[in-house]
C-alpha positions as CSV (number, residue, x, y, z in Angstrom):
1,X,-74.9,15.5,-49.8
2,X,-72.1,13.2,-49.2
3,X,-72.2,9.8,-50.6
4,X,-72.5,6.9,-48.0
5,X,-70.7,4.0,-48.6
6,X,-71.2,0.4,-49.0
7,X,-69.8,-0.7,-45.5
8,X,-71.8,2.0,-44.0
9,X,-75.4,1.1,-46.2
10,X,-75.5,-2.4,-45.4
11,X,-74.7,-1.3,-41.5
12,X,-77.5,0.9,-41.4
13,X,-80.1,-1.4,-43.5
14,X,-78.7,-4.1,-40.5
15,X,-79.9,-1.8,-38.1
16,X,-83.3,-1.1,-39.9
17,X,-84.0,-4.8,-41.1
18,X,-83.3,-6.4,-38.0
19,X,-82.5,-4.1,-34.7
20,X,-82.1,-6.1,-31.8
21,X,-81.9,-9.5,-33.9
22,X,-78.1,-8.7,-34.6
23,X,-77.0,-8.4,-31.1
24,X,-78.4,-12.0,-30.9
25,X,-76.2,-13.7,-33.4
26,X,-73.5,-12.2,-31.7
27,X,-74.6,-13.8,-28.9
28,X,-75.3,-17.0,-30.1
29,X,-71.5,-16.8,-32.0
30,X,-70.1,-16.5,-28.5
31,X,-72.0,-18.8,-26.6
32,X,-71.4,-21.6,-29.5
33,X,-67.5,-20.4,-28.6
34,X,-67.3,-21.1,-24.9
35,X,-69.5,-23.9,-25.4
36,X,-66.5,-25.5,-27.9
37,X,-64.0,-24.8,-25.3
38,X,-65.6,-26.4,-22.4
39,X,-65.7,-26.3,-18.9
40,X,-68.4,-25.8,-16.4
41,X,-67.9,-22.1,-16.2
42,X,-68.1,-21.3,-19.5
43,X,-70.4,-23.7,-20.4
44,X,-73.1,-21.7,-17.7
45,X,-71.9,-18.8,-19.5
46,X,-73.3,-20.1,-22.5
47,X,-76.5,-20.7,-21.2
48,X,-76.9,-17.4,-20.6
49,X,-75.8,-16.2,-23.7
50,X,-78.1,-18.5,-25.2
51,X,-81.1,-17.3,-23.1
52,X,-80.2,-14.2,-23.7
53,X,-80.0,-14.3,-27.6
54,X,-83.7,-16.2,-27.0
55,X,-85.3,-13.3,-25.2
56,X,-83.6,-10.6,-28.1
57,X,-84.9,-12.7,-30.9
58,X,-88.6,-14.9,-29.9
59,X,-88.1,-16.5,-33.7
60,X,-84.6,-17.7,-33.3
61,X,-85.1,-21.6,-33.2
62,X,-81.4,-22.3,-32.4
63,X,-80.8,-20.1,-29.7
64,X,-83.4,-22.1,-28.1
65,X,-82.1,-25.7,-29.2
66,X,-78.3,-25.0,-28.5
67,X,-79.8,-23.5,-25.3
68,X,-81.1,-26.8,-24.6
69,X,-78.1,-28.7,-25.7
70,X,-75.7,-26.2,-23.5
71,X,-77.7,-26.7,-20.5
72,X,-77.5,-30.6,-21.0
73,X,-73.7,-30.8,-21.2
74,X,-73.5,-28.7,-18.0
75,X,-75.4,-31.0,-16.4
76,X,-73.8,-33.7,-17.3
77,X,-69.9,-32.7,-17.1
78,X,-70.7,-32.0,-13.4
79,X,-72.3,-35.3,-12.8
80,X,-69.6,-37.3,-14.6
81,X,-67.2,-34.6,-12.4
82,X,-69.0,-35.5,-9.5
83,X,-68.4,-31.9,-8.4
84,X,-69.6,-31.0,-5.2
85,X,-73.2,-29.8,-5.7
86,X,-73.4,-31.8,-8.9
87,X,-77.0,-32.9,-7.7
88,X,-78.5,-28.9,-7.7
89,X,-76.8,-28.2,-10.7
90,X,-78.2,-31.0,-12.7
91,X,-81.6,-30.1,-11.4
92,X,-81.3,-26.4,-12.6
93,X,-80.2,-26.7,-15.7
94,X,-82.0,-30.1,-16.6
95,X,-85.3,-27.6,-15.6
96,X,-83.6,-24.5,-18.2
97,X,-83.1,-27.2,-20.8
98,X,-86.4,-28.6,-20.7
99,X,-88.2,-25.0,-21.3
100,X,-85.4,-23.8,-23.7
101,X,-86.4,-27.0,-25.4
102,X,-90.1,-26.6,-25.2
103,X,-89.8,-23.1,-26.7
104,X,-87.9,-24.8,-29.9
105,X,-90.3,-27.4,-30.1
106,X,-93.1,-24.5,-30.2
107,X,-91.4,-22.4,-32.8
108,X,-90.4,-25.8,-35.1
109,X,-92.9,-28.6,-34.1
110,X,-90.7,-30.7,-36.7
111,X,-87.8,-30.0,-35.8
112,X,-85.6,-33.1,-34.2
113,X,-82.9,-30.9,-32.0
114,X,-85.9,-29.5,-29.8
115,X,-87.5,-33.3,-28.8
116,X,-84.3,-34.6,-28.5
117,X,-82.8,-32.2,-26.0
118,X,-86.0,-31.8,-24.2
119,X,-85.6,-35.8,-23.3
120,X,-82.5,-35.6,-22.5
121,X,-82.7,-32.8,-20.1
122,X,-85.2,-34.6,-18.5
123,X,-82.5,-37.1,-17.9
124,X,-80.5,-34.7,-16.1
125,X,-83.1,-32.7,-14.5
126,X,-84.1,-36.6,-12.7
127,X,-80.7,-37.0,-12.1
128,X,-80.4,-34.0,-10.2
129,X,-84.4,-34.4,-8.3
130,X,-84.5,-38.2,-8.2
131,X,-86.1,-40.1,-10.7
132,X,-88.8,-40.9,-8.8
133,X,-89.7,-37.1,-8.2
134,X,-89.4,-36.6,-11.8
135,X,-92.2,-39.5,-12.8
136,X,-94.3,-38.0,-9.8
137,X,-94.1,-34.8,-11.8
138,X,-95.1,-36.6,-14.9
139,X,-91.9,-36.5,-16.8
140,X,-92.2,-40.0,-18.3
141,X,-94.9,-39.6,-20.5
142,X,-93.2,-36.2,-22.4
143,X,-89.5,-37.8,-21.9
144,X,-91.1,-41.0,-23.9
145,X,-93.0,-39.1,-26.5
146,X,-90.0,-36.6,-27.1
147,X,-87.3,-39.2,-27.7
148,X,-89.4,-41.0,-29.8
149,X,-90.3,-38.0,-32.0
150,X,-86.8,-37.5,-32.0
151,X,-85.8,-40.9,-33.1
152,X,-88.3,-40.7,-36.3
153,X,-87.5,-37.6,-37.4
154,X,-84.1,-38.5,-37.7
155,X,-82.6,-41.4,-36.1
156,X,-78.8,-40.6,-36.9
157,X,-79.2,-37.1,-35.4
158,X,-75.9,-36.3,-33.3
159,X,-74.4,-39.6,-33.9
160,X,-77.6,-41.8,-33.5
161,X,-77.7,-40.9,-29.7
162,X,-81.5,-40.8,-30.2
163,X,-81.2,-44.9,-30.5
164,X,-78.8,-44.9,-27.4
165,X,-81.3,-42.4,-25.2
166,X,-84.2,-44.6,-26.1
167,X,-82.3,-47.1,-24.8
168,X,-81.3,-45.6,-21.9
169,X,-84.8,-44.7,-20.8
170,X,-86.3,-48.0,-21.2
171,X,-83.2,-49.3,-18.6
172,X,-83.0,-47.3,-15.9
173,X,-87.0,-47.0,-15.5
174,X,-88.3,-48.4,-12.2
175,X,-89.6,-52.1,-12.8
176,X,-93.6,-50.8,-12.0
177,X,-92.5,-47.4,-14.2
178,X,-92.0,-50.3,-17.5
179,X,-88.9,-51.0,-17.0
180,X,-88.0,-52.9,-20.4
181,X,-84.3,-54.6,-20.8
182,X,-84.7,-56.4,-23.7
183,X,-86.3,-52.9,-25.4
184,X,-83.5,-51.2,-24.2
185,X,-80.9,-53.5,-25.7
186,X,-82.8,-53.3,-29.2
187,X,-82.1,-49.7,-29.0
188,X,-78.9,-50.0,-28.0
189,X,-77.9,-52.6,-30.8
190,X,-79.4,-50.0,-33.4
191,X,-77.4,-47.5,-31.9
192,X,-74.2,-49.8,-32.6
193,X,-75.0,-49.9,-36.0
194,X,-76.1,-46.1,-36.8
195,X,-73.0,-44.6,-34.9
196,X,-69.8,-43.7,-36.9
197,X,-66.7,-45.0,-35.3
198,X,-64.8,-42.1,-34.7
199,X,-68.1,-40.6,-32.5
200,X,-67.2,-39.1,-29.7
201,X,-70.2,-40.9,-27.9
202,X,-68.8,-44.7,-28.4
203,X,-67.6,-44.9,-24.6
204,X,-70.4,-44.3,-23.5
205,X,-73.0,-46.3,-25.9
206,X,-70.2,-49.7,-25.1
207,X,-70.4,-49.8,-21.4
208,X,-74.3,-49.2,-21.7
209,X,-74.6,-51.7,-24.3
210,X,-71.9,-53.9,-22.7
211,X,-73.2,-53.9,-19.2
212,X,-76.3,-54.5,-20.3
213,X,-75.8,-57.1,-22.2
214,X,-73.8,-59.1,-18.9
215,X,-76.7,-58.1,-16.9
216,X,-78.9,-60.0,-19.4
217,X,-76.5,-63.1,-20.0
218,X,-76.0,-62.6,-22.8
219,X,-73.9,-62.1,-25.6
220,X,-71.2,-61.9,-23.7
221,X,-68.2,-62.2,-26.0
222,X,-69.8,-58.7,-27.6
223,X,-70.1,-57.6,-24.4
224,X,-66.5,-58.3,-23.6
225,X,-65.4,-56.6,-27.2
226,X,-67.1,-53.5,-26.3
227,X,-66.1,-53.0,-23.0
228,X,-62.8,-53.2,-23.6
229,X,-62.4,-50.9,-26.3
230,X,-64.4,-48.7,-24.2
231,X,-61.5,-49.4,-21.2
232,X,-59.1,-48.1,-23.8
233,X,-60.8,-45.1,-25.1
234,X,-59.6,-41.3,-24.3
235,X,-62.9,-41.1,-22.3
236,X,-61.8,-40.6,-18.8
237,X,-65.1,-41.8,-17.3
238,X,-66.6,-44.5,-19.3
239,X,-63.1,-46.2,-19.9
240,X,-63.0,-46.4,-15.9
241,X,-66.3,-47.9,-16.1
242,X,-65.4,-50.2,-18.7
243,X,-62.7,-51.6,-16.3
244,X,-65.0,-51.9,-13.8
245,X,-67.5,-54.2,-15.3
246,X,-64.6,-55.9,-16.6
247,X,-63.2,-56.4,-13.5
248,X,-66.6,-57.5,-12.2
């Protein structure tokens, strides 16, 4: 009989082990790749790279998580795009993060990626429905508990954005929803403190931090040091925010 060798064992034992499982790391490899370079198209092509790793595998906990997270930034880079159906697109993939998120939280009940993106996709998902229609649908509660979880499981997860989401939520609830300011700048300060300079999510965290903090009245020599580094950050959308409240 002729001798099989190593390359083509360790195939075959591949195919035996784990069948279908394979096709799905390949999957998820190219999905994390046209997620890293961008873009709205590729970025829907990741979510359904992602989703389609998730159905090939029902234990892979990342497929489901970097679903989630995929789905979010599509949301969001055609909101901050304003592209011209922004609004449906938002509410799609908000609603595909939240159950690729659900899923993860159901496979890893401990794990901080799953109740972090499912909050945040809520975000989105309102964004895209209204957030009125989102509360009437009883998203507060989950999007509250989630982000929370999130935040004491790890509150420096991707760059301490837990702190800033808390933050956010708390602000741009409807006054009879609990609406809380102050909370939401307490969240926001933490936020300040937890994220590394160079994070990518600085523009963003100094003109809600900033704005805030002129809405309030006060601290407004911080709030005048963080808007304008904001104004001059790479950040094409938050550094024209920046300007604006500065202007303002």
């Amino acid at each position: 009989m002729r001798r099989i060798g190593c390359v083509t064992l360790m195939v075959l034992l591949a195919v035996v082990l784990w069948g279908p499982s394979a096709g799905a790391g390949n999957k998820l490899a190219q999905a994390e790749d046209l997620e890293a370079e961008g873009g709205l198209d590729n970025l829907k092509q990741a979510v359904q790279l992602y989703r389609q790793a998730a159905e090939e595998n029902p234990q892979s906990y990342a497929a489901r998580w970097e679903g989630a997270r995929a789905c979010r930034e599509t949301a969001e880079q055609a909101k901050l795009r304003e592209v011209e159906d922004w609004k449906d697109i938002c509410a799609e993939y908000g609603k595909q993060g939240m159950e690729l998120a659900k899923e993860a939280m159901e496979l890893r009940p401990e794990g901080v990626e799953g109740h972090y993106y499912y909050g945040v996709c809520v975000g989105s998902y309102s964004d895209g429905v209204s957030i009125f229609t989102a509360l009437g649908e009883g998203l507060k509660g989950k999007t509250q508990k989630h982000l929370k979880k999130a935040y004491e499981l790890d509150k420096r997860f991707n760059d301490a954005t837990p702190a800033m989401a808390l933050g956010r939520f708390y602000e741009v609830l409807p006054w009879l929803a609990g609406r809380d300011k102050d909370k939401a700048l307490e969240y926001y300060r933490e936020a300040l403190r937890l994220m590394p300079e160079e994070s990518p999510y600085r523009p963003k965290l100094h003109v809600y931090a900033g704005g805030l903090m002129l809405d309030l009245g006060e601290e407004e020599q911080k709030a005048g040091q963080l808007l304008r580094e904001a104004a001059e950050s790479d950040d094409p959308h938050y550094s024209e925010k920046a300007r604006e409240l500065l202007a303002e």
